[in-house]
N, CA, C and O atoms as a MOPAC input file, in Angstrom:
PM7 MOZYME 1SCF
protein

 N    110.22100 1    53.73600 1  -193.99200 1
 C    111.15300 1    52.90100 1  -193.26200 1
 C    110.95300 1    53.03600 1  -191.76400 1
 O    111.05600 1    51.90300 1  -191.29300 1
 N    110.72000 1    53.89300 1  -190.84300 1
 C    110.60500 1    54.89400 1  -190.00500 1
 C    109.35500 1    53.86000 1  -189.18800 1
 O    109.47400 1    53.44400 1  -188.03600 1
 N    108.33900 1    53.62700 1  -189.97200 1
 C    106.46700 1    52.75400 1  -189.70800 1
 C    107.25000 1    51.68600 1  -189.34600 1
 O    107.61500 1    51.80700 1  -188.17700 1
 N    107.65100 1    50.70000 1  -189.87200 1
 C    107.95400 1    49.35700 1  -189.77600 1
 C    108.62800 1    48.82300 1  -188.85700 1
 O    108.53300 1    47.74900 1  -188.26200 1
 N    109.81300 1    50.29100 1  -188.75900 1
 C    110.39000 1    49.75000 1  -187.40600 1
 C    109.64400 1    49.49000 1  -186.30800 1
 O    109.54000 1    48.50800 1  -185.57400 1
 N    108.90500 1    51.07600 1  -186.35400 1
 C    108.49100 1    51.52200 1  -185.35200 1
 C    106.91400 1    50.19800 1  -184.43300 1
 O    106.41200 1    50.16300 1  -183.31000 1
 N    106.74800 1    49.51400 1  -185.50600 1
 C    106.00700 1    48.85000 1  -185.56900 1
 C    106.29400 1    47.29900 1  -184.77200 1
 O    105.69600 1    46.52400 1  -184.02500 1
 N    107.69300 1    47.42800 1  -185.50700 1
 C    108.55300 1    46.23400 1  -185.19600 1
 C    108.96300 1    46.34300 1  -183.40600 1
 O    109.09200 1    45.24000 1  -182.87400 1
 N    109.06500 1    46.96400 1  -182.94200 1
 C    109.55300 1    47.74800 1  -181.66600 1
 C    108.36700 1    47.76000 1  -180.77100 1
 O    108.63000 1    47.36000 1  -179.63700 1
 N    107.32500 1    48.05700 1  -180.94200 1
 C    106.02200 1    47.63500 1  -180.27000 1
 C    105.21700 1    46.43200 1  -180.42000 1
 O    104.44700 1    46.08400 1  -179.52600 1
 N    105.34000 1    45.84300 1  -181.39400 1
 C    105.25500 1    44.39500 1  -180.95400 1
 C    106.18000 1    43.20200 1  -180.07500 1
 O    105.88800 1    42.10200 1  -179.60700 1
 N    107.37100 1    43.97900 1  -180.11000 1
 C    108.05800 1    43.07600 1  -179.60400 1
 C    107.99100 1    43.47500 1  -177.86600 1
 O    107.88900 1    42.68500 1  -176.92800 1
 N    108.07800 1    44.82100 1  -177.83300 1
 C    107.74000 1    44.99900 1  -176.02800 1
 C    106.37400 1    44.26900 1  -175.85200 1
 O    106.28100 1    43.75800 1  -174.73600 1
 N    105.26000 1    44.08000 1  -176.67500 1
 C    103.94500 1    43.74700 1  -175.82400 1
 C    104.13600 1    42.36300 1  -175.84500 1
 O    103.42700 1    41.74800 1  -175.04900 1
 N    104.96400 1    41.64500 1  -176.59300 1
 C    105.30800 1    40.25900 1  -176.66600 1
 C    106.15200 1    40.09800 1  -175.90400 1
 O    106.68200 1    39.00300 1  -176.09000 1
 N    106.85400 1    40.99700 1  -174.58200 1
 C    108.15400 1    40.53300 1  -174.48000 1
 C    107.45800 1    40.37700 1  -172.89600 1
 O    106.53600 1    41.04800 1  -172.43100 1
 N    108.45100 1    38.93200 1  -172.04500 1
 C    108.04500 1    38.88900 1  -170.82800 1
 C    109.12300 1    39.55200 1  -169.53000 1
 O    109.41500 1    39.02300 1  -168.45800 1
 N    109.50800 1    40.73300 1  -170.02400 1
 C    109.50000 1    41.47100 1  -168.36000 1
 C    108.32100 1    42.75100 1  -168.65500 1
 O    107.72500 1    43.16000 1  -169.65200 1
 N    108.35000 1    43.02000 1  -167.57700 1
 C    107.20500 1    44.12700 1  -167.33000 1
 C    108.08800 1    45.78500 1  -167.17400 1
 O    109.02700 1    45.91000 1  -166.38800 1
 N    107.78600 1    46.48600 1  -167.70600 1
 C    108.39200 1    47.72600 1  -167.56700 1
 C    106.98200 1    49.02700 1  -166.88400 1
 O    105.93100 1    49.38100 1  -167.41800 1
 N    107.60800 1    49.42600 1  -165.53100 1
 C    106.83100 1    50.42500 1  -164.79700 1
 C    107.03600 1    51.48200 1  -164.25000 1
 O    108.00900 1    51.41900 1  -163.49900 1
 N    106.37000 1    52.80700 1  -164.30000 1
 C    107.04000 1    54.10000 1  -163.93400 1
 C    106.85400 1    54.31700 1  -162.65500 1
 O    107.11300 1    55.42500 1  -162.18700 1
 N    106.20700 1    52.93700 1  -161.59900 1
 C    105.62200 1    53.67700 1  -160.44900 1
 C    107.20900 1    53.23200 1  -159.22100 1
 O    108.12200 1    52.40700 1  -159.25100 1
 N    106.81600 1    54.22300 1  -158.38600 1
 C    108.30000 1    53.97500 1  -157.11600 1
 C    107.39400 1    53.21900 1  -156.54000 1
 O    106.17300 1    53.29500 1  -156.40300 1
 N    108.40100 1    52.30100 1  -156.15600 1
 C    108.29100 1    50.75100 1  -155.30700 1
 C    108.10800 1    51.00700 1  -154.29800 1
 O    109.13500 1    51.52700 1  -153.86100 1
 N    106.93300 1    50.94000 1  -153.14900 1
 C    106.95600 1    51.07200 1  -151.86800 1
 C    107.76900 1    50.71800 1  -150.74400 1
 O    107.95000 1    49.50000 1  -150.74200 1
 N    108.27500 1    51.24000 1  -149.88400 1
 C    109.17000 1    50.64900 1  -148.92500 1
 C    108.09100 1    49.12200 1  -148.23800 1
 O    106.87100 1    48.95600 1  -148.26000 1
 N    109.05800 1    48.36600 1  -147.76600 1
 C    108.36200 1    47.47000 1  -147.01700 1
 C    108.88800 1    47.51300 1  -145.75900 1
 O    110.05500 1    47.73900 1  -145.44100 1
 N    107.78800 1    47.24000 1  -144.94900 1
 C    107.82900 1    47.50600 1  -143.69700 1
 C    107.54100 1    48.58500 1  -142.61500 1
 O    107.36100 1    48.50500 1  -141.40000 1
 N    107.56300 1    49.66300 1  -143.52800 1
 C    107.37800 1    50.89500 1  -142.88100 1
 C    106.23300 1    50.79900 1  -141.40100 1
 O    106.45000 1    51.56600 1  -140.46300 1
 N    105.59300 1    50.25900 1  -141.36500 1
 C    104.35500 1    50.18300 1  -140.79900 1
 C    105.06900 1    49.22700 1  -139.67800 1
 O    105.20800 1    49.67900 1  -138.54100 1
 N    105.39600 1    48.27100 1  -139.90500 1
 C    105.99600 1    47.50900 1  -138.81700 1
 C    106.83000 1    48.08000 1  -138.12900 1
 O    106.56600 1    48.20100 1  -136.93300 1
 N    108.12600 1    48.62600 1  -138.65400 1
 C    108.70600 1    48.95900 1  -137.86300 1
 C    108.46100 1    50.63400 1  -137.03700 1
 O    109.22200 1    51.24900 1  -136.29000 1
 N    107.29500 1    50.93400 1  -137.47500 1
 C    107.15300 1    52.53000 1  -136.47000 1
 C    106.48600 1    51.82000 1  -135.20800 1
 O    106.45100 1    52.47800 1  -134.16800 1
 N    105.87800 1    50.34800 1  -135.21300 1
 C    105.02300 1    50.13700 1  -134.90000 1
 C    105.85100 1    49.51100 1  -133.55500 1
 O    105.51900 1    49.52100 1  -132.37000 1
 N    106.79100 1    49.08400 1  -134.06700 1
 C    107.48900 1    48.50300 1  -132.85800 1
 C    109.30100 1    49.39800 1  -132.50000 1
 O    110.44900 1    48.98000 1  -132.34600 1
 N    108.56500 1    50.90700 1  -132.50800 1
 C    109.74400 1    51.73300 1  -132.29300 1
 C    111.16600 1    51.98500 1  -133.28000 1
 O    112.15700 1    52.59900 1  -132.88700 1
 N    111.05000 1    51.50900 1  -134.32000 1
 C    112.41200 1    51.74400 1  -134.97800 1
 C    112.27100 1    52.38500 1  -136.16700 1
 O    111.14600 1    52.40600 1  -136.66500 1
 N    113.40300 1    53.04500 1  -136.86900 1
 C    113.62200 1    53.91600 1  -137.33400 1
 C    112.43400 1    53.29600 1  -139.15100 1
 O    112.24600 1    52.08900 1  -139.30300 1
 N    111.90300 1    54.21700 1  -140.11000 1
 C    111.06900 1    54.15800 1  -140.50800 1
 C    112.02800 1    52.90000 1  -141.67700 1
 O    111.53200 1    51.87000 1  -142.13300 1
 N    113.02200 1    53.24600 1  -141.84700 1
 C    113.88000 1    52.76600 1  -143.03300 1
 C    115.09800 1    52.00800 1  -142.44700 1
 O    115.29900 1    52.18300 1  -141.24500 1
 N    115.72800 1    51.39500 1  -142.95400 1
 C    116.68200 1    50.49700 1  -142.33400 1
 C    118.09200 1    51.42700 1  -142.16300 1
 O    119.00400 1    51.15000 1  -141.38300 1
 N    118.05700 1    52.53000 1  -143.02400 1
 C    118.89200 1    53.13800 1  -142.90000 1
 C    118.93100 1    54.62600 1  -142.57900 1
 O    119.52700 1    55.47200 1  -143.24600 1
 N    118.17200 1    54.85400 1  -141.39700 1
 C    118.29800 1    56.45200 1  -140.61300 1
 C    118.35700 1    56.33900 1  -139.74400 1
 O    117.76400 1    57.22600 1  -139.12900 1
 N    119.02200 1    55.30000 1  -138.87900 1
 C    120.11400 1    55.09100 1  -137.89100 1
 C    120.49100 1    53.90300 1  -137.85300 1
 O    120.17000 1    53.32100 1  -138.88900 1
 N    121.15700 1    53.11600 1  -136.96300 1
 C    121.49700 1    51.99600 1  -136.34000 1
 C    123.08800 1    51.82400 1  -136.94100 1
 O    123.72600 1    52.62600 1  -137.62400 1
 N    123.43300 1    50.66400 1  -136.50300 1
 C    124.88400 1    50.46900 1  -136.71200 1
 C    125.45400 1    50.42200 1  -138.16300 1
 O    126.61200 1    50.74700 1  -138.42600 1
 N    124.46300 1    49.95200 1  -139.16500 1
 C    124.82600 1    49.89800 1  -140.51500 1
 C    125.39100 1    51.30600 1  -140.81400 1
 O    126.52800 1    51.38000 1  -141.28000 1
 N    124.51900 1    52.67400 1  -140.52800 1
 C    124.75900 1    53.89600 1  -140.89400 1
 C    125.78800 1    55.07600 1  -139.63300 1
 O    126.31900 1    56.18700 1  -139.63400 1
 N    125.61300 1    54.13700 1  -138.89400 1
 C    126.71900 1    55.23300 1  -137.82700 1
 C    128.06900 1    54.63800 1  -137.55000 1
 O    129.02100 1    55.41000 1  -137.43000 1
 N    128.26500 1    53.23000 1  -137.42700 1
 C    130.00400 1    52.94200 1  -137.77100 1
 C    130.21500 1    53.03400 1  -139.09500 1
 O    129.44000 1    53.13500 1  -140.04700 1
 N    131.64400 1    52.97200 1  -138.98800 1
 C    132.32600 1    52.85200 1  -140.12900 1
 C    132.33100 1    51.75100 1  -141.08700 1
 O    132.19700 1    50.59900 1  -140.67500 1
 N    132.48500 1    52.02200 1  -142.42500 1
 C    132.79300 1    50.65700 1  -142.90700 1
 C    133.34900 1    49.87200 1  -142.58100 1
 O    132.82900 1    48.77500 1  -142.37800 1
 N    134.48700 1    50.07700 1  -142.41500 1
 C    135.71000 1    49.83400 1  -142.22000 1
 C    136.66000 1    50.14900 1  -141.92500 1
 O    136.73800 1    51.31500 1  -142.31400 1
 N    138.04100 1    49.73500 1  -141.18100 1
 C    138.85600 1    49.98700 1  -140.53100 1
 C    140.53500 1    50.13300 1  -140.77300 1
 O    140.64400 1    50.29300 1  -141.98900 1
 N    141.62800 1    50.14600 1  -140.28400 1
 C    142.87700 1    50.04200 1  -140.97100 1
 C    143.27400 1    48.54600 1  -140.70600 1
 O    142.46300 1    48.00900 1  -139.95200 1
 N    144.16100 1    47.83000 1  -141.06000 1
 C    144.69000 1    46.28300 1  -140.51000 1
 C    145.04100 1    46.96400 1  -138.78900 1
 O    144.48200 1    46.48200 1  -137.80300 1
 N    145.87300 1    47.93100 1  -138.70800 1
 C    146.09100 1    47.84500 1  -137.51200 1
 C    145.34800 1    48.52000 1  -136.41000 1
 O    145.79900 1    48.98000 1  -135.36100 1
 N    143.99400 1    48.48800 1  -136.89500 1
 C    142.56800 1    48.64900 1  -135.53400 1
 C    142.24700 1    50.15300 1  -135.57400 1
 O    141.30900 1    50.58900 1  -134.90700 1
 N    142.99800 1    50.94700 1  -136.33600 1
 C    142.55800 1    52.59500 1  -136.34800 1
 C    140.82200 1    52.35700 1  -137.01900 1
 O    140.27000 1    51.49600 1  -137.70200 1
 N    140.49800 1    53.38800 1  -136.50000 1
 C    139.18100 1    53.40700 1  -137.47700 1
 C    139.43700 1    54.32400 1  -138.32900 1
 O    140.24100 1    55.25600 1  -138.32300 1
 N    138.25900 1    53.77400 1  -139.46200 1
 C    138.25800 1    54.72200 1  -140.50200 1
 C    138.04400 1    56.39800 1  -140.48100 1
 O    137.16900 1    56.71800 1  -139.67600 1
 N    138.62000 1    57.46500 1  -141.15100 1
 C    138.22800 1    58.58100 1  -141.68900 1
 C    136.22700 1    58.55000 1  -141.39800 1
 O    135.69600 1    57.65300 1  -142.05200 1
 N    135.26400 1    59.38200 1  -140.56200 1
 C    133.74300 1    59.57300 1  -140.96900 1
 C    133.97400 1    60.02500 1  -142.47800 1
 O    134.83500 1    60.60700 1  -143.13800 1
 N    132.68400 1    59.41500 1  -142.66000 1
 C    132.15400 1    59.70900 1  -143.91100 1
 C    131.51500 1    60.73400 1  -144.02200 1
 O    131.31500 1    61.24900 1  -142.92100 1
 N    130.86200 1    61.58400 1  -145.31400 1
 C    130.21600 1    62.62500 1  -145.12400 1
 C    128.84700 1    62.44700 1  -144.48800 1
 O    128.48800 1    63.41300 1  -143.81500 1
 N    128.13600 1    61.58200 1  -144.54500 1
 C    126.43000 1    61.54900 1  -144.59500 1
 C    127.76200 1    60.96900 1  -142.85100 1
 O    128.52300 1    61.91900 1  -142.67000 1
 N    127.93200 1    60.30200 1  -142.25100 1
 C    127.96700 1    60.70800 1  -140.62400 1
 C    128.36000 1    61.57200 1  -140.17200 1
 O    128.07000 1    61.66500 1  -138.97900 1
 N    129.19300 1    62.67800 1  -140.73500 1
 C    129.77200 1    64.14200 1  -140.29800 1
 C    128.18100 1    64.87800 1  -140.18100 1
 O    127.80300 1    65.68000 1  -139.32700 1
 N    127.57400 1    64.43200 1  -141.09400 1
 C    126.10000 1    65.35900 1  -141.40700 1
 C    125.28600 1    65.09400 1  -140.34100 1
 O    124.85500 1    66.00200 1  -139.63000 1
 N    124.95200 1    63.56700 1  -140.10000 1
 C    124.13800 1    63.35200 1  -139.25900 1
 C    124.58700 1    63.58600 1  -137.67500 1
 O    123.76100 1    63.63200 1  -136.76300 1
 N    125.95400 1    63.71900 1  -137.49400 1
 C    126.16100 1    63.87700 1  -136.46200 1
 C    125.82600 1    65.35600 1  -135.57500 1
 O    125.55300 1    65.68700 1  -134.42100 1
 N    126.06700 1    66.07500 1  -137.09100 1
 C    126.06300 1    67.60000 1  -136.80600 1
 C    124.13600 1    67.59300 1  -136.49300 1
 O    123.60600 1    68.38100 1  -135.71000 1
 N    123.46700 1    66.67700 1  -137.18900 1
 C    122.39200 1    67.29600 1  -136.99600 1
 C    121.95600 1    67.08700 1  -135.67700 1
 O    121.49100 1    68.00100 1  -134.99600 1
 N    122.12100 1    65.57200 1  -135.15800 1
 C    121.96400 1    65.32100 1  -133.86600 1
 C    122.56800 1    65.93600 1  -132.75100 1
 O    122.21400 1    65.78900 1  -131.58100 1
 N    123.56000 1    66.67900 1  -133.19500 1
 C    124.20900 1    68.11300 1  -131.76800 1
 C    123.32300 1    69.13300 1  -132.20200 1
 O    122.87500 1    69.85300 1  -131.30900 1
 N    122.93300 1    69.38200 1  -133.47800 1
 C    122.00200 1    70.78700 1  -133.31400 1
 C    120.52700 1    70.34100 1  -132.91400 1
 O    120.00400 1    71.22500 1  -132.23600 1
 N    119.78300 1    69.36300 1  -133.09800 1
 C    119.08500 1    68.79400 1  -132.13500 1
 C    119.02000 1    68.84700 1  -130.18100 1
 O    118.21000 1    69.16600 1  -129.31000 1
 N    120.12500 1    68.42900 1  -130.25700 1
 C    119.94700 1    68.38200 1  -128.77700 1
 C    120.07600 1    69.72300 1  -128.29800 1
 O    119.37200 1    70.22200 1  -127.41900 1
 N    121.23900 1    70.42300 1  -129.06900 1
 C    120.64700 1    72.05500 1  -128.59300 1
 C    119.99900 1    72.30400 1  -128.16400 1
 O    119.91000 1    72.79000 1  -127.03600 1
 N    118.69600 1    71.87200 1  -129.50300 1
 C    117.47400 1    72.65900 1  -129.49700 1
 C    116.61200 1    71.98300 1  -128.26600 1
 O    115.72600 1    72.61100 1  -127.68800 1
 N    116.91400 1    70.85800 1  -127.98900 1
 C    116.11800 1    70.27700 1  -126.70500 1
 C    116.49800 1    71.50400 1  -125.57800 1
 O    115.78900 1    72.43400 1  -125.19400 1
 N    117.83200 1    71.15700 1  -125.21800 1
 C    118.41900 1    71.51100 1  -123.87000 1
 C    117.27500 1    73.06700 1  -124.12100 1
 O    116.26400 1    73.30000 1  -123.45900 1
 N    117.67600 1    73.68400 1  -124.93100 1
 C    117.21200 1    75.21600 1  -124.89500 1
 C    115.68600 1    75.43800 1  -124.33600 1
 O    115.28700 1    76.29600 1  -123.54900 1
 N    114.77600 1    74.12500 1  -125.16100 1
 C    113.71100 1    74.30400 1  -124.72000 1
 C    113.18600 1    73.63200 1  -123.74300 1
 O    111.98000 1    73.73700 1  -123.52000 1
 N    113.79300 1    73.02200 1  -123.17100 1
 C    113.68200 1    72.36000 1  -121.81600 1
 C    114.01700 1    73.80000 1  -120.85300 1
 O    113.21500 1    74.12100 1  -119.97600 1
 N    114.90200 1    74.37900 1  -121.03400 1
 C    115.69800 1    75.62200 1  -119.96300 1
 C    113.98500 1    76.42300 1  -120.33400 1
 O    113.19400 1    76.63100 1  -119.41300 1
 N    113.73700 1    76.69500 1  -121.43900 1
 C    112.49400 1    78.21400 1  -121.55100 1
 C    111.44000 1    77.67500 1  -120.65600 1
 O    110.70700 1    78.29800 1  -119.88700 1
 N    111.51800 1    75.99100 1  -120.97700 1
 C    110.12600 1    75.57000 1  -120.15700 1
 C    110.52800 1    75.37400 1  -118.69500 1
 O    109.54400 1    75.46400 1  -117.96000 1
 N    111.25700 1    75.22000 1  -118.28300 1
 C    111.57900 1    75.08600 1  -116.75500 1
 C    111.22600 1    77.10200 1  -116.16800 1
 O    110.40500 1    77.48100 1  -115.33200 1
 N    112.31400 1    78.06500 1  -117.09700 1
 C    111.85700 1    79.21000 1  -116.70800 1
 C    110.73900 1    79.74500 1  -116.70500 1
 O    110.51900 1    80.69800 1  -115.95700 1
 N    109.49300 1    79.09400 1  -117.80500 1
 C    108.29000 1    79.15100 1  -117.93700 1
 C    107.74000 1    78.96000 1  -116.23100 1
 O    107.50500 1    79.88100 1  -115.44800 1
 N    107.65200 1    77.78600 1  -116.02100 1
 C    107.37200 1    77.06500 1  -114.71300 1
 C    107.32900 1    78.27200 1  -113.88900 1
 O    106.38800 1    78.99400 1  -113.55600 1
 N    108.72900 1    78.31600 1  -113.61400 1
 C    109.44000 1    78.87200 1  -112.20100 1
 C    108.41700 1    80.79000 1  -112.66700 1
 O    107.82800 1    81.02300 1  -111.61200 1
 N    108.27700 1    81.28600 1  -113.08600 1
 C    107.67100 1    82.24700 1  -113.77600 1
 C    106.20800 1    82.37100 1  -113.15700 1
 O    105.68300 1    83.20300 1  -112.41700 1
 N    105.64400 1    80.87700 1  -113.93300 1
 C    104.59900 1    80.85400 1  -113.31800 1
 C    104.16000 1    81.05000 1  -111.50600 1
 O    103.54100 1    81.86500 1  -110.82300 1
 N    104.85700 1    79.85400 1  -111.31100 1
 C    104.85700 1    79.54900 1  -109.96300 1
 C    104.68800 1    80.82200 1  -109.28600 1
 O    103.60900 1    81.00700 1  -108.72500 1
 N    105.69200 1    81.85200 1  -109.23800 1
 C    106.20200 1    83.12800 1  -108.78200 1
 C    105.03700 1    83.93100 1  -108.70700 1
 O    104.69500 1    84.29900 1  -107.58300 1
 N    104.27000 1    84.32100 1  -109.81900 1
 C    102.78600 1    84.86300 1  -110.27500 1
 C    101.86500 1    84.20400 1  -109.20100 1
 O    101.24200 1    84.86100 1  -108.36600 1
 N    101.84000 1    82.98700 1  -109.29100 1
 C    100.52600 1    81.97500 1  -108.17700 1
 C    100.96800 1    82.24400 1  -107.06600 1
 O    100.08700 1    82.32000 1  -106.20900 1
 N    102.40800 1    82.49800 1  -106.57900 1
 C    102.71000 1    82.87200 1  -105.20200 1
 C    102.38200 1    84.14400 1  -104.87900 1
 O    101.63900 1    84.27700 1  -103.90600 1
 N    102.88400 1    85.46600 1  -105.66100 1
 C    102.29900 1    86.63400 1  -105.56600 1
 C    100.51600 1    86.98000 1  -105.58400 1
 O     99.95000 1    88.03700 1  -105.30500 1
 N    100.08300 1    86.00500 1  -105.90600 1
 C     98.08900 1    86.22400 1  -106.04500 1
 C     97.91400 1    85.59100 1  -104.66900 1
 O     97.05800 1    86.02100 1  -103.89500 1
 N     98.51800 1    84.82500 1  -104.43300 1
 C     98.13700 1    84.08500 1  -102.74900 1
 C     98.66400 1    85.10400 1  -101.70900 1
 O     98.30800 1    84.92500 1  -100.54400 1
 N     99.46700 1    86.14800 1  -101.99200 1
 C    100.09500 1    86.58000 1  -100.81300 1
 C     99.44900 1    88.21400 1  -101.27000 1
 O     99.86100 1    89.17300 1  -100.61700 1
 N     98.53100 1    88.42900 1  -102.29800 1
 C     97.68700 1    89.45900 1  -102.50500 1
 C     96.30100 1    89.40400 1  -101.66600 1
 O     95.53800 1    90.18900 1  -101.10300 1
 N     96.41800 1    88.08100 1  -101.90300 1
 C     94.71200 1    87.42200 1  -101.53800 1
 C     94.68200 1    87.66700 1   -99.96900 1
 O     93.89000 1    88.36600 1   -99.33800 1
 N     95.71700 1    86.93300 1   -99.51400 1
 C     96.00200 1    87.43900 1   -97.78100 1
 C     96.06800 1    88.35800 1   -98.05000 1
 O     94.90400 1    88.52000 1   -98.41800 1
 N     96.70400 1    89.60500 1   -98.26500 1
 C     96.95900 1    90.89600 1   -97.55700 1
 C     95.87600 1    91.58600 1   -98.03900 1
 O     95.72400 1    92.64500 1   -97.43000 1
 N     94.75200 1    91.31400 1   -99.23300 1
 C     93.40200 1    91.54000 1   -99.46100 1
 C     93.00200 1    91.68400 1   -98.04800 1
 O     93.12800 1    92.69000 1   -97.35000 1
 N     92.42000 1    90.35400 1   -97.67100 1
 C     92.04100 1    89.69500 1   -96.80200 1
 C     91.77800 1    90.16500 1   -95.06800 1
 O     90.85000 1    90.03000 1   -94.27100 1
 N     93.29600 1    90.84000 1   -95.02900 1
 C     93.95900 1    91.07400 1   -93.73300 1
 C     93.25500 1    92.30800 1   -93.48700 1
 O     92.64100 1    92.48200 1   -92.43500 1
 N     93.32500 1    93.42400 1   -94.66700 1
 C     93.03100 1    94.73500 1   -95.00500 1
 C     91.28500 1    95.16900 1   -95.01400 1
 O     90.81600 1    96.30700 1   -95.02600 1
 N     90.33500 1    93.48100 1   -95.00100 1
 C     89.18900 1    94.09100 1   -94.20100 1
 C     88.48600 1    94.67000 1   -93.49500 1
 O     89.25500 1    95.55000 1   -93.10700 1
 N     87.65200 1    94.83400 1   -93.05800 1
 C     87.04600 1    95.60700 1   -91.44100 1
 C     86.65100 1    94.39100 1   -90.88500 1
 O     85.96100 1    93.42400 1   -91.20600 1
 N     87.65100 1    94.95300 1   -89.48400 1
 C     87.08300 1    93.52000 1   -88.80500 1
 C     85.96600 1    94.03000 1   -88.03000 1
 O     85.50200 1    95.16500 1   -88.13000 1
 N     85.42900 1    92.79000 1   -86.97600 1
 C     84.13200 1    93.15100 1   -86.22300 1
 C     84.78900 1    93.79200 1   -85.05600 1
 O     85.94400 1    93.71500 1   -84.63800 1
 N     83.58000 1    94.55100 1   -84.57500 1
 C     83.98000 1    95.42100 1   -83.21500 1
 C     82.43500 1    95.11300 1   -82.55900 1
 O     81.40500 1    94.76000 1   -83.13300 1
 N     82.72100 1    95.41300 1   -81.00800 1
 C     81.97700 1    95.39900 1   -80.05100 1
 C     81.04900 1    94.07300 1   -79.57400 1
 O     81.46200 1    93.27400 1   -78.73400 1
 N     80.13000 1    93.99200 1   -80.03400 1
 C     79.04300 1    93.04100 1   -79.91600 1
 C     79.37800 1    91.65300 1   -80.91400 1
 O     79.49100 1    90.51900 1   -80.44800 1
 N     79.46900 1    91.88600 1   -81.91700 1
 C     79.74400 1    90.95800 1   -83.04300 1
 C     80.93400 1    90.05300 1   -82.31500 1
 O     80.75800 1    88.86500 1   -82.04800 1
 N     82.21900 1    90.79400 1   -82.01600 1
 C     83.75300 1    90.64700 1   -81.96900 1
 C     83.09000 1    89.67700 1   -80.49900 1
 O     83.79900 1    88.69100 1   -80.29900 1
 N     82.46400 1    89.74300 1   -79.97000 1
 C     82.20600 1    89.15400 1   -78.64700 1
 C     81.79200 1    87.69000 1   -79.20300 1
 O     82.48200 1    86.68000 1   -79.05500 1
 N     80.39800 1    87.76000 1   -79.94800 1
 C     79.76400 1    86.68200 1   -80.28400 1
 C     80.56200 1    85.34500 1   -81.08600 1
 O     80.32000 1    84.15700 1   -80.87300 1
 N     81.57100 1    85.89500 1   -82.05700 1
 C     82.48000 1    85.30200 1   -82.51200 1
 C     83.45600 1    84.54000 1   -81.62800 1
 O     83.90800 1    83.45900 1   -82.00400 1
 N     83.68400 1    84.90900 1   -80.83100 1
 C     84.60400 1    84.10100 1   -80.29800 1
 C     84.05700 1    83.26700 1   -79.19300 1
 O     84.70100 1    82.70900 1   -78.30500 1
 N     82.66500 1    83.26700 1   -79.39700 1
 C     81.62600 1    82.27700 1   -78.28800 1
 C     81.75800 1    81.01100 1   -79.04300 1
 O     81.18900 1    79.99400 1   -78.64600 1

């Protein structure tokens, strides 16, 4: 009993006209829109995903949702992380700088700490 069905059941999918497929559907667009600056998917930013649905009749806004409580939090721990590394790289700089000033003011007092000319030489030099 078990054959016949089973039989019955595969002829009818290879006869049947929708198509059944295991593969994930590619996004469309992806390519366009990195291409002209915007977010990869329609929905990892812009107004659809950062206002609210919706509102009260009398103009309150809505309660955030979780996925904007989330994203919001991520975009403050983001900028953190900017500000922070903007500050290491500015102290980087100023660090540097300090080092290139101390080798220039080695280099003079190198410099200063030569033997100068005496007698005959010290004459000709300043001819």
């Amino acid at each position: 009993m078990a054959a016949p069905f089973r039989t019955l059941c595969c002829t009818a999918l290879r006869h049947s006209s929708r198509c059944f497929t295991t593969t994930c559907g590619a996004q469309a667009g992806i390519k366009w829109r990195t291409e002209n600056g915007l977010a990869r998917s329609g929905t990892e930013y812009g107004p659809l995903t950062d206002f609210p649905d919706w509102s009260f009749a009398d103009g309150r806004s809505a309660p955030p949702l979780k996925g904007q409580l989330r994203r919001k939090q991520e975009r403050e721990t983001l900028a953190r992380r900017i500000v922070s590394l903007s500050s290491e790289v500015d102290k980087g700089m100023e660090v540097w700088r300090e080092k290139r000033e101390e080798a220039k003011r080695m280099a003079e007092r190198n410099k200063s700490l030569l033997l100068k000319p005496k007698g005959n030489l010290l004459l000709k030099k300043n001819k």
